[in-house]
C-alpha positions in Angstrom: -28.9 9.5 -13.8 -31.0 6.4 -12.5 -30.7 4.9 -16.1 -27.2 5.2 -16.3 -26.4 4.2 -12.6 -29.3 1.1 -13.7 -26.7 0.3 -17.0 -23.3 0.6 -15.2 -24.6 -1.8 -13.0 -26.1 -3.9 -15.4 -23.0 -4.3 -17.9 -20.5 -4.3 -14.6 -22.3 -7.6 -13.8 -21.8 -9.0 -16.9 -18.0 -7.6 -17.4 -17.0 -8.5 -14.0 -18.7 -12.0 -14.2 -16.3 -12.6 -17.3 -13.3 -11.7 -15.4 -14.2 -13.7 -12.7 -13.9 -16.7 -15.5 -10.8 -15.4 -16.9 -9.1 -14.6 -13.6 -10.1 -18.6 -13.0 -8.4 -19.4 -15.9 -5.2 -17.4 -15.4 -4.9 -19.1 -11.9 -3.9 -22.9 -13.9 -2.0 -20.8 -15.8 0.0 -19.2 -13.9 0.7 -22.3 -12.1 1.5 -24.4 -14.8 3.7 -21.4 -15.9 5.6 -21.2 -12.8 6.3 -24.8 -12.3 7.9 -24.4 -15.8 10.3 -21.6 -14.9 10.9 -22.1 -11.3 10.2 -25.6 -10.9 8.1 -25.3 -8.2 4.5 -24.9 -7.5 3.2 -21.1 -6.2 0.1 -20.7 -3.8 -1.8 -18.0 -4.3 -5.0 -16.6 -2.6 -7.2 -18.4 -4.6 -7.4 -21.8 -2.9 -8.4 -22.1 0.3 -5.7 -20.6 3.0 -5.4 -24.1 4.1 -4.2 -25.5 1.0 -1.7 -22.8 -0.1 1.7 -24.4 1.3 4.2 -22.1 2.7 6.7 -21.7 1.3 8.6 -19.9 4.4 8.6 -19.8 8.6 5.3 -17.7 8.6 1.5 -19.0 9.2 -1.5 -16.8 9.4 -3.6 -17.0 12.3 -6.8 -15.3 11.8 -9.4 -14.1 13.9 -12.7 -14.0 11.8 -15.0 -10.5 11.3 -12.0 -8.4 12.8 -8.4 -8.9 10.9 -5.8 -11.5 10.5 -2.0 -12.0 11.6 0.9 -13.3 10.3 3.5 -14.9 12.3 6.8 -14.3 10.8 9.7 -16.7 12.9 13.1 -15.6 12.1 16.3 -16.9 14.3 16.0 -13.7 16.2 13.0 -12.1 16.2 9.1 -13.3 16.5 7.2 -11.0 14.6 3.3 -10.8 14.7 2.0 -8.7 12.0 -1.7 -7.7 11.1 -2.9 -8.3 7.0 -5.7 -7.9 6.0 -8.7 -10.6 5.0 -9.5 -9.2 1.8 -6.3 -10.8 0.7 -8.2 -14.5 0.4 -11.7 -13.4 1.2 -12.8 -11.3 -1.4 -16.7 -11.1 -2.3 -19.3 -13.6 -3.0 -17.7 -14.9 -6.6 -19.4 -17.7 -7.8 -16.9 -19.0 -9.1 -14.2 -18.5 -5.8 -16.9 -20.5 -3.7 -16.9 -23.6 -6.4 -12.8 -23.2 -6.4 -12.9 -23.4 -2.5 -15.9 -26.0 -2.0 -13.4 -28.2 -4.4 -10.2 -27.6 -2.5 -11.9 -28.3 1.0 -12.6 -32.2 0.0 -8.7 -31.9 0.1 -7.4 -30.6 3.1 -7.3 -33.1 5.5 -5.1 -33.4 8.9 -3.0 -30.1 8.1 -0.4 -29.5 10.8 0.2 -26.5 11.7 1.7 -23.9 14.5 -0.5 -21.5 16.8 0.8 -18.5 18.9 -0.6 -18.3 22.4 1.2 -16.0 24.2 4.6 -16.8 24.4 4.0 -20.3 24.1 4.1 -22.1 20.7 2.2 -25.5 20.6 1.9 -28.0 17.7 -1.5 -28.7 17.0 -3.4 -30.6 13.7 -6.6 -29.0 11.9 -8.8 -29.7 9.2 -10.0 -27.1 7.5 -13.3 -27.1 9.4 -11.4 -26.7 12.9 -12.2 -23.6 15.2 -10.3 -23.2 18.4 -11.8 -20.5 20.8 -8.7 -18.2 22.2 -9.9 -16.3 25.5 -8.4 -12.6 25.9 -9.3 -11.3 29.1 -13.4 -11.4 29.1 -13.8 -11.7 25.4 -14.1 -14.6 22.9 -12.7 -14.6 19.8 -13.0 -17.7 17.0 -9.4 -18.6 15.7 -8.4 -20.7 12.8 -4.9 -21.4 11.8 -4.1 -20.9 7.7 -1.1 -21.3 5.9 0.3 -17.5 4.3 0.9 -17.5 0.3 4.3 -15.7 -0.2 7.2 -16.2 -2.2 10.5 -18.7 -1.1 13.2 -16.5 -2.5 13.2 -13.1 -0.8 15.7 -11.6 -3.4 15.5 -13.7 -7.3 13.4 -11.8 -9.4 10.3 -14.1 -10.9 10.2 -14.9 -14.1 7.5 -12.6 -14.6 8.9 -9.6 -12.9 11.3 -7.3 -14.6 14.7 -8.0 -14.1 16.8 -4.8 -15.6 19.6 -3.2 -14.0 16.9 -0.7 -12.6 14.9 -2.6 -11.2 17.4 -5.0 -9.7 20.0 -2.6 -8.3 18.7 -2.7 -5.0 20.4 -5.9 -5.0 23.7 -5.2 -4.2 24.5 -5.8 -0.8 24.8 -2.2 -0.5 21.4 -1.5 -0.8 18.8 -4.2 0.3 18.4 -3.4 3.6 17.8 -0.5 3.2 15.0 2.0 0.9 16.1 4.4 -1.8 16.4 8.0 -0.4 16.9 11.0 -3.2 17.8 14.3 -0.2 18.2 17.5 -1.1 20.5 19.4 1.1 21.2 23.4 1.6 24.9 23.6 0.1 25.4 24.9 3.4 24.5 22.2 5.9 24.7 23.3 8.7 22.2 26.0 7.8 19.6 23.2 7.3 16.7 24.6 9.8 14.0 21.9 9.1 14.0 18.8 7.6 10.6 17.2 5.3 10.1 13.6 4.6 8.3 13.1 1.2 5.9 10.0 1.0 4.3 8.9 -2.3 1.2 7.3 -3.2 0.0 3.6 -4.6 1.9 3.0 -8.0 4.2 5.8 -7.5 7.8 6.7 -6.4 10.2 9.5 -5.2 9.8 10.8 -8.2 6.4 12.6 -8.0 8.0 14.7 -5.6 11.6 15.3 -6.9 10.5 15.9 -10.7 8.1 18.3 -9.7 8.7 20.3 -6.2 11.9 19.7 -6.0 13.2 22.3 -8.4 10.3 24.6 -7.6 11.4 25.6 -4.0 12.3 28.7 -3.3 16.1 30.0 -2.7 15.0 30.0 0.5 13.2 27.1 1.2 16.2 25.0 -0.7 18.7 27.2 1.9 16.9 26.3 4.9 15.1 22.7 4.3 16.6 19.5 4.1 13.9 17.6 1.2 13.7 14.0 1.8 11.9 11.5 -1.2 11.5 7.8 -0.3 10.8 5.0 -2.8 8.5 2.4 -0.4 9.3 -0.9 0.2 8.4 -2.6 -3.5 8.6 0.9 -5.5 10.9 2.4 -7.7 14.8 1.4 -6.6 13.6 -0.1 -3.1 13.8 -3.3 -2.3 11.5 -5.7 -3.7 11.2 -8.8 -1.5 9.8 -11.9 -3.3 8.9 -13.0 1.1 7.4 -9.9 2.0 3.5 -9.2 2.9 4.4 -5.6 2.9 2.9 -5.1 6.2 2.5 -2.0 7.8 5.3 -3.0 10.4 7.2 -4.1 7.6 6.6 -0.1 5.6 7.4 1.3 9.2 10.5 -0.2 9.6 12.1 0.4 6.4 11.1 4.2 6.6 12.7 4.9 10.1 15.7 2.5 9.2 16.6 4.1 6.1 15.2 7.7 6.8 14.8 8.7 10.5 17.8 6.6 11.8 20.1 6.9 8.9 19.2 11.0 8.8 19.2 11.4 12.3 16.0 13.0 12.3 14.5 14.5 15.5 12.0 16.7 14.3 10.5 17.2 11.0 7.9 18.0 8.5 5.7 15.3 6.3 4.3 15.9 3.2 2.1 12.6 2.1 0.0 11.7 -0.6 -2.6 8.8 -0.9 -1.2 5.6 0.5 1.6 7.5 1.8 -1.1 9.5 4.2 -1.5 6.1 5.9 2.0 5.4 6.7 2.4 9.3 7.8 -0.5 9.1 10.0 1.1 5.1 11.9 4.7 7.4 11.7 2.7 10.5 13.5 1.5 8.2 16.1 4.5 6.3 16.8 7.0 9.6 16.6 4.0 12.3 18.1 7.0 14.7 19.4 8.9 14.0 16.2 6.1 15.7 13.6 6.6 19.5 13.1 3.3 19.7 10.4 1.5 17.3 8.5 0.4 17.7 5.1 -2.0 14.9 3.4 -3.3 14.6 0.2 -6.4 12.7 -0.8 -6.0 11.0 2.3 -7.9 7.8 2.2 -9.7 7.7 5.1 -13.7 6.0 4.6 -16.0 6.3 8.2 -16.7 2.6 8.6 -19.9 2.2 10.3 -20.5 0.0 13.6 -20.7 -3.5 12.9 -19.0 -3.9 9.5 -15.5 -5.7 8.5 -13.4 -2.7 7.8 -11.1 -3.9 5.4 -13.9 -5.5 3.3 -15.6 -2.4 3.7 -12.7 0.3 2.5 -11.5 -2.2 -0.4 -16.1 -1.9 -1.6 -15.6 2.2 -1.4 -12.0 1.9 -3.0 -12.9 -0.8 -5.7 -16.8 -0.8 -6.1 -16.8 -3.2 -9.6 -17.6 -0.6 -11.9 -16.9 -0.3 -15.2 -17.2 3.3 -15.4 -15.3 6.0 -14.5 -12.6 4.4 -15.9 -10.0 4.7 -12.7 -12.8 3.1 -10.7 -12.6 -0.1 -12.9 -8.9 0.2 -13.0 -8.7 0.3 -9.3 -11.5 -2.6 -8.9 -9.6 -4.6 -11.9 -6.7 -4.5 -9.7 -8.0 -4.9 -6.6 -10.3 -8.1 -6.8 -8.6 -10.1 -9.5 -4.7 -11.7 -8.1 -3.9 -13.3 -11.3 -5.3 -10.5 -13.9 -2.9 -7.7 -11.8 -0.9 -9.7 -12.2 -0.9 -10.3 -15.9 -1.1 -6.5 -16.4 2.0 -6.5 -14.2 4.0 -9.0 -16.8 3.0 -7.0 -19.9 3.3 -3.2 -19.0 5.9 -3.7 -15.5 8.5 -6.0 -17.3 8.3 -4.1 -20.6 8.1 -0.4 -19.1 11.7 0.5 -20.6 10.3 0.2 -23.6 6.6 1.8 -23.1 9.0 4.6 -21.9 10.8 4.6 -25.1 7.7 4.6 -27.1 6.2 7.5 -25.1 9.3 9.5 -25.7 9.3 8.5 -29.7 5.9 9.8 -30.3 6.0 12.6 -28.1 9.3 13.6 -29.7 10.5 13.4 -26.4 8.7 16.3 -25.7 7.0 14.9 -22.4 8.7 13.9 -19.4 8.3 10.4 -18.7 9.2 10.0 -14.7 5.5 9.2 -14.1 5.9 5.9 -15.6 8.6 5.3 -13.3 6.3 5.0 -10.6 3.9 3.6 -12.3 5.3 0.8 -13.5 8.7 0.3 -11.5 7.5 -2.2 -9.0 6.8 -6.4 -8.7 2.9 -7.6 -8.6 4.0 -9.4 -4.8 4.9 -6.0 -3.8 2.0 -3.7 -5.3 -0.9 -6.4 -4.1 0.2 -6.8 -0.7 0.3 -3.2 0.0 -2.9 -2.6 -1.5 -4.8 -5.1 0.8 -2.6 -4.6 3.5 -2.1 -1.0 3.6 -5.3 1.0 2.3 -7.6 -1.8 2.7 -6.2 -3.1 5.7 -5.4 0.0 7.8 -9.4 1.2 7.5 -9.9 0.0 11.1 -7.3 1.9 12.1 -7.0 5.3 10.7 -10.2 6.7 13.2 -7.7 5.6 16.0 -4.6 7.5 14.4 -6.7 10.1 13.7 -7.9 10.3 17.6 -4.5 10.1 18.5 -3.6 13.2 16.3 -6.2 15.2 17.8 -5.4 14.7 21.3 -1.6 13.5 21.1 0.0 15.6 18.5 0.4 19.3 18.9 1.2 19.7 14.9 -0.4 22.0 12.3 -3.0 19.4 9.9 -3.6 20.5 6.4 -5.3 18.6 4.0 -5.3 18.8 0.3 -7.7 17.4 -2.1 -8.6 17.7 -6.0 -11.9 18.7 -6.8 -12.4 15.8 -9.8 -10.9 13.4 -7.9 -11.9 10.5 -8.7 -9.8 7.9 -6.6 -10.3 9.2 -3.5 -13.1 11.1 -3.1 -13.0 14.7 -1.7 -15.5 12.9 1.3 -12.5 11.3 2.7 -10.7 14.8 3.2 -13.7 16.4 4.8 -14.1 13.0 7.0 -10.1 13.6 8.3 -11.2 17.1 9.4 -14.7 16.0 11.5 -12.0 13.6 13.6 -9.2 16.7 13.5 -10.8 19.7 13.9 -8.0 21.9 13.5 -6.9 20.5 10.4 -7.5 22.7 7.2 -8.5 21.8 4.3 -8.2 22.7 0.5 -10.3 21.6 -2.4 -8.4 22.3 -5.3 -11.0 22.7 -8.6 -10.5 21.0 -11.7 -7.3 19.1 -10.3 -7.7 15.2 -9.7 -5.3 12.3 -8.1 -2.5 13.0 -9.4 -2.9 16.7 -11.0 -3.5 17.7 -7.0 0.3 18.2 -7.9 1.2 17.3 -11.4 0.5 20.8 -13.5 0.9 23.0 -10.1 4.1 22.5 -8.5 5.1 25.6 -8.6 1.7 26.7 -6.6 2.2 23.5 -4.2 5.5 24.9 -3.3 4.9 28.2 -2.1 1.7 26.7 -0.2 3.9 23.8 1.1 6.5 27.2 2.7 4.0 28.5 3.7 2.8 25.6 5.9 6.4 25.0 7.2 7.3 28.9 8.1 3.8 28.9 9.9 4.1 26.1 12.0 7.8 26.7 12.9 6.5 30.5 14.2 4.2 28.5 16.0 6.6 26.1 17.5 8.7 29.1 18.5 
């Protein structure tokens, strides 16, 4: 075990020192690429946050060791949303420190805009410039950074697909608002309950309505309305070339397009990975709302005293190893902008034909919906969320989770797969030391995505179960 541990380490450094070069390298090329097709140069998080022009109203204003903010100005709205550092502070990379050391020589007198308050002052910085902000007793050490996102909130990029699917949430229709698949009792005014779906990282609506949906009972189909959502940036959502993907920004969209457009005063949630984030920020903001909640894998790491959370979370999530192999997916993804994105050009803009191929040599014998979620989505979209959401939020989850103990009077159960090896089954057994009522259920043999994928029929009857008990207990 201590030899192969010694070697995994060993060839990581190597493998991941090589993709440190390449990831270099596909920086200038991306750049040069995208001054060719858009005519315009694109930050990225590369460079220093000081050199990386914005290209819209927002600036970042960050607050070193604990998190960062965005300022997004609009003509009616001042919005002041949390992202996380691991977006442009990443790790000791050798070759990230010489690309920054270089960039510094050139940022000189940057302008820029600082919140205080409700005040907005004009200020100039170097790149060197700290400015102390006093909030009540405590000190904090501010500097002001420019955001990297995208100037056209709605053209596709040259490297993101542009089919009718991918696209069609840009009829005016359907941009402001996220793609909902309900099914309703054919008698609706029978509908008891309602239960809002919420899928994972690289996933969509989908994962639930391929495999649950048909499963349910008579009953359950008689007396639930079923709600799937496609997130912001997934499947036929919106997919925001401006957008951080915030977790105001994931928020909004769900009650907008869900518990507003659905009227929804109480109901059950059903979450899995990412989406157990977002259900836990939706618990805390709706507590009367939430009738049971049902996570699985939830992704939540105990970060010890003194450390960055986000820094930490993204180390647990993505430790740069080559081996398992969804580890060094997941760290391939995380750490390197310019390589997720290349994998996001070849497989994302080509997936009606990887689905095509999987059908021809299957003899169309396998159903191909995970692909869907897999690959349906822009790199802006799929990179903010994972820093901003599931490396961002691990600061905040022990604080949700709190909240749920002593603020939400709703059943907790908590499903997990026994070979798990994404999340693992730590994280589950870590939700239940912070909520003591919740249950949980390791499932053997069953991983990320076979939790449901393989068992639906199972999930179904344990998912009734959940909802009959905890409306007996409402009662």
């Amino acid at each position: 075990m201590a030899i192969a541990r010694w070697l995994n380490q060993t060839v990581g450094l190597f493998v991941f020192f090589l993709l440190d070069i390449l990831d270099f390298l596909l920086c200038f090329t991306y750049k040069t690429l995208d001054f060719f097709f858009e005519s315009e140069w694109k930050p990225c998080y590369c460079s220093s946050p000081l050199e990386a022009q914005a290209k819209t109203r927002k600036i970042i204003v960050s607050e070193r060791g604990e998190y960062s903010k965005v300022v997004s100005m609009t003509r009616t709205k001042i919005h002041f949303d949390e992202i996380s550092d691991t977006l442009y502070s990443r790790g000791p990379s050798l070759l990230m420190r010489l690309s920054k050391l270089v960039s510094s020589v050139k940022c000189f007198n940057y302008k820029g805009v600082i919140m205080r308050g409700s005040v907005v002052e004009s200020c100039d910085h170097n790149y060197e410039s700290k400015k102390k902000i006093s909030s009540g007793n405590k000190k904090r050490l501010m500097t002001l950074n420019s955001t990297v996102v995208e100037k056209s909130p709605t053209t596709p990029r040259w490297s993101d697909c542009n089919c009718s699917f991918c696209t069609s949430w840009l009829s005016p229709s359907n941009k402001d608002s996220l793609f909902v698949k309900v099914q309703q009792p054919k008698d609706n005014k029978k509908a008891r309950d309602n239960v809002l779906f919420i899928h994972g990282f690289l996933s969509s609506s989908s994962f639930w309505t391929e495999t649950l949906f048909p499963n349910f009972s008579d009953s359950a189909k008689s007396n639930y309305r079923l709600i799937a959502v496609d997130l912001l940036g997934y499947g036929r959502s919106p997919k925001p070339n401006d957008s951080l993907y915030t977790l105001r920004e994931h928020l909004e969209m769900i009650e907008k397009s869900v518990i507003a457009q659905y009227k929804l005063k109480k109901f059950h949630i059903v979450a899995h990975s990412l989406g157990c984030v977002l259900a836990l920020a939706l618990t805390v903001k709706h507590p009367g709302a939430i009738k049971s909640l049902t996570l699985l894998a939830p992704p939540f790491y105990k970060v010890p005293k003194g450390v960055n959370p986000a820094q930490y979370v993204m180390r647990k999530v993505a430790p740069k190893n080559i081996w398992p192999p969804m580890q060094f997916g997941a760290s391939l993804i995380s750490w390197y902008e310019h390589l997720g994105r290349t994998v996001c050009l070849v497989l994302c803009k080509s997936h009606r034909l990887v689905d095509s191929l999987t059908r021809l040599f299957t003899l169309n014998r396998m159903r191909t919906y995970l692909i869907e979620g897999f690959l349906c989505h822009i790199h802006n979209g799929s990179w903010h969320t994972l820093h901003n959401i599931i490396f961002g939020s691990g600061g905040k989850l022990e604080s949700y989770l709190d909240h749920v103990r002593d603020h939400v009077d709703c059943d907790v159960t908590i499903f997990h797969g026994g070979k798990d090896e994404v999340i693992p089954v730590e994280c589950s057994y870590s939700v239940k030391t912070k909520v003591p009522r919740a249950t949980v259920h390791v499932i053997p043999d069953k991983d990320h995505i076979t939790i449901v994928v393989g068992r639906q029929k199972d999930f179904a009857r344990e998912l009734e179960l959940i909802w009959q008990r905890s409306t007996t207990t409402n009662k």
